[in-house]
C-alpha positions as CSV (number, residue, x, y, z in Angstrom):
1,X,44.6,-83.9,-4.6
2,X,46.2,-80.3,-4.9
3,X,46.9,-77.2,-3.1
4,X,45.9,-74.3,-3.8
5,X,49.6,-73.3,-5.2
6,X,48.9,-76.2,-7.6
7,X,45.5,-75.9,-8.6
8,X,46.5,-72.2,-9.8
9,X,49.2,-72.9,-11.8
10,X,47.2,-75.6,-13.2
11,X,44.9,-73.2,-14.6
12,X,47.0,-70.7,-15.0
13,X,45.1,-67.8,-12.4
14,X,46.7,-66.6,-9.2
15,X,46.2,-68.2,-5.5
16,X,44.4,-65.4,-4.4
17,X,42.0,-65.8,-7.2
18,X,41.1,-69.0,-5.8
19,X,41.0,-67.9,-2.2
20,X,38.8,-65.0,-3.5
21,X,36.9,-67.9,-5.3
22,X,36.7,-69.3,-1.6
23,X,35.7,-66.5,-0.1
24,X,32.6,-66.1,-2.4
25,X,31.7,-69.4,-1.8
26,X,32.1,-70.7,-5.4
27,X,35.1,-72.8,-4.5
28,X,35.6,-75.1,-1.5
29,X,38.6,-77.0,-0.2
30,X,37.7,-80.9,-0.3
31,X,39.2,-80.9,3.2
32,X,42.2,-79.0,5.3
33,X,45.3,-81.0,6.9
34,X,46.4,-80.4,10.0
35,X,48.9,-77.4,9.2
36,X,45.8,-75.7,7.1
37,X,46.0,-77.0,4.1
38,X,43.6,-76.3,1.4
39,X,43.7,-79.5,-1.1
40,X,41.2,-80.1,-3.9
41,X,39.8,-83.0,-5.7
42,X,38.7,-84.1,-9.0
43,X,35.7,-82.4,-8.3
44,X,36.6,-78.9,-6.8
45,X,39.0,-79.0,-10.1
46,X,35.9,-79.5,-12.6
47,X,33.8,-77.3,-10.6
48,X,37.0,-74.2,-11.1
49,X,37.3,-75.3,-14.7
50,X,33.6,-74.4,-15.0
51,X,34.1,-71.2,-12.7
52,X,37.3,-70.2,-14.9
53,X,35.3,-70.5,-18.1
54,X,32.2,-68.6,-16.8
55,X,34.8,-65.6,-16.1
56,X,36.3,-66.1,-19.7
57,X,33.2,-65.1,-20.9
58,X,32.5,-62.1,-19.0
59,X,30.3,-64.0,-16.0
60,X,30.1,-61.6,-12.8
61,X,31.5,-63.9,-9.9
62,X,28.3,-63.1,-8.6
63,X,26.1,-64.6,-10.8
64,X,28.1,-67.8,-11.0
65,X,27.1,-69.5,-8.2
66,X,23.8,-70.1,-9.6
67,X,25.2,-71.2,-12.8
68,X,27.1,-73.9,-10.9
69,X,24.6,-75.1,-8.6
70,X,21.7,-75.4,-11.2
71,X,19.6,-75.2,-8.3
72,X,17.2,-72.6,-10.7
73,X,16.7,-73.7,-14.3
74,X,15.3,-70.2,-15.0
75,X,17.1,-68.0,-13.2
76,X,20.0,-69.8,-15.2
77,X,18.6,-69.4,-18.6
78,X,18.4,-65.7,-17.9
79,X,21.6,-65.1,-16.3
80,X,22.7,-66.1,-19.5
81,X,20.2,-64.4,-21.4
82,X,21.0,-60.7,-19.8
83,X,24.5,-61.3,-20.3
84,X,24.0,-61.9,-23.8
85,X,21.7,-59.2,-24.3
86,X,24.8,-56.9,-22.9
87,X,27.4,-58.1,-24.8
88,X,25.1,-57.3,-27.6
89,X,25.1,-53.6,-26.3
90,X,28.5,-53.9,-25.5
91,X,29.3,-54.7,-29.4
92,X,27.1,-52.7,-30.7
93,X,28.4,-49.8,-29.0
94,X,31.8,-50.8,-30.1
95,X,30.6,-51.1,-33.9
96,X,29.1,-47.3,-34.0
97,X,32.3,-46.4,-31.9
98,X,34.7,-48.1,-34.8
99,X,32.7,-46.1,-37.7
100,X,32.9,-42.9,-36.4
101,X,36.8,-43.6,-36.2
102,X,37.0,-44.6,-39.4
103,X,35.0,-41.8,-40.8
104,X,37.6,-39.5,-39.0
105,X,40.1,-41.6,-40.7
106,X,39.2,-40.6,-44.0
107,X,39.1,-37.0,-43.0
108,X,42.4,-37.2,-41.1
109,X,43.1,-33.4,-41.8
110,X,39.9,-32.6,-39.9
111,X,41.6,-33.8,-36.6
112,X,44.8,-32.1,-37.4
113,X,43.7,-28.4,-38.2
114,X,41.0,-28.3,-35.6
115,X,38.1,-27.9,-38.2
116,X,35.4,-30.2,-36.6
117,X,32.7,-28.4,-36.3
118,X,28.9,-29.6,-34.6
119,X,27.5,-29.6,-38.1
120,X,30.6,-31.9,-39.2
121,X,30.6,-34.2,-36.2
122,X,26.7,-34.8,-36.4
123,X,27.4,-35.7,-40.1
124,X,30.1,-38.2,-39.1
125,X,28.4,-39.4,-36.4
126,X,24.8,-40.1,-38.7
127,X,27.3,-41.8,-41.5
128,X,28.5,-44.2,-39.2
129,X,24.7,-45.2,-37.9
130,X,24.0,-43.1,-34.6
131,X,20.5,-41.6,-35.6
132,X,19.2,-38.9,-33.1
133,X,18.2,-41.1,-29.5
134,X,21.8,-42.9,-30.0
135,X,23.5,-39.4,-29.9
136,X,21.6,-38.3,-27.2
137,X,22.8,-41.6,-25.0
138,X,26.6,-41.0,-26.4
139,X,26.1,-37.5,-24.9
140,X,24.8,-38.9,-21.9
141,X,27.2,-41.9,-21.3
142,X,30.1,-39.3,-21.8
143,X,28.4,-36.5,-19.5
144,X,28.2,-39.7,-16.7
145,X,31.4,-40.4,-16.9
146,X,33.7,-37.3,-17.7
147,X,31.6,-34.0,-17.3
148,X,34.6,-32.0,-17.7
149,X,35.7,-34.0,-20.9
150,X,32.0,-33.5,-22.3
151,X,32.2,-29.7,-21.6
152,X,35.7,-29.1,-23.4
153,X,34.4,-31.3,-25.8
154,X,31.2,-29.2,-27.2
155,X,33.3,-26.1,-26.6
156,X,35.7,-27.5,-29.4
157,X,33.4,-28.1,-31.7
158,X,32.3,-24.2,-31.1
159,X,28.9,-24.6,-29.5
160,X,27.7,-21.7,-27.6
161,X,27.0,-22.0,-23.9
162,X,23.1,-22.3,-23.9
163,X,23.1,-25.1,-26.1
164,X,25.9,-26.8,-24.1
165,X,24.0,-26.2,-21.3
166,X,20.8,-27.8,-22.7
167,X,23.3,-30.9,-24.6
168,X,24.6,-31.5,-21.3
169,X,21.3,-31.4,-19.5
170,X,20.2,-34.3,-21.5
């Protein structure tokens, strides 16, 4: 049996990630002593070796409980179907992202004397894969999450106001 101190270091995460494991119901103490106590068994250990490799591969502690108690053979199967299908996305996203680097790369003086223009970042951005829909969700995804970003962005590139307006509108 081990406390929770020792089942941590065991696996190398903190104690309150196991009493946040706790907490969510994932991971139970096999019983409490007298002075409170948390001490796990051979059980509660294989169940946080499962729950630590779930998380390793990008698992929400939310969905993990279903994957442990196997209580839903399909809801299983496509727990680990959707996450799939993200990380997909996920790489995807990263792939087109790496390309468009690179093809700055190669143009390195662009960057430096300010010379990207819309014309010349479309044509960097089609080189490295993103066709027309992909652009529009880059524009989108960077509108979501820094509208202020986005706006000095198009400006750089010398876009005039009605067509940032309608870009940004997207």
């Amino acid at each position: 049996m081990l406390t929770v101190t020792q089942i941590a270091r065991k696996f190398g995460i903190s104690r309150a990630t196991i009493l946040y494991y706790e907490r969510e119901g994932l991971l139970m103490p096999a019983n409490r002593s007298d002075n409170g106590y948390r001490w796990y068994g051979d059980s509660e250990i294989e169940r946080l070796e499962a729950i630590v490799a779930y998380r390793s591969y990008g698992i929400p502690v939310a969905n993990i409980g279903d994957l442990l108690d196997r209580k839903q053979g399909a809801s299983q199967f496509q727990i680990l179907r959707d996450h799939l299908n993200e990380l997909g996305k996920e790489i995807n996203l990263l792939r087109r992202q790496q390309k468009a680097i690179v093809a700055l790369l190669q143009e390195p003086k662009l960057l430096e004397e300010n010379m990207v223009t819309k014309e010349r970042w479309v044509a960097i951005m089609s080189a490295a894969g993103f066709d027309e829909a992909a652009m529009r969700t880059w524009h989108q995804k960077f509108e979501q999450m820094e509208p202020d970003e986005h706006q000095k962005f198009l400006e750089s590139l010398g876009i005039h106001a009605e067509e940032i307006a309608r870009i940004r509108s997207l």
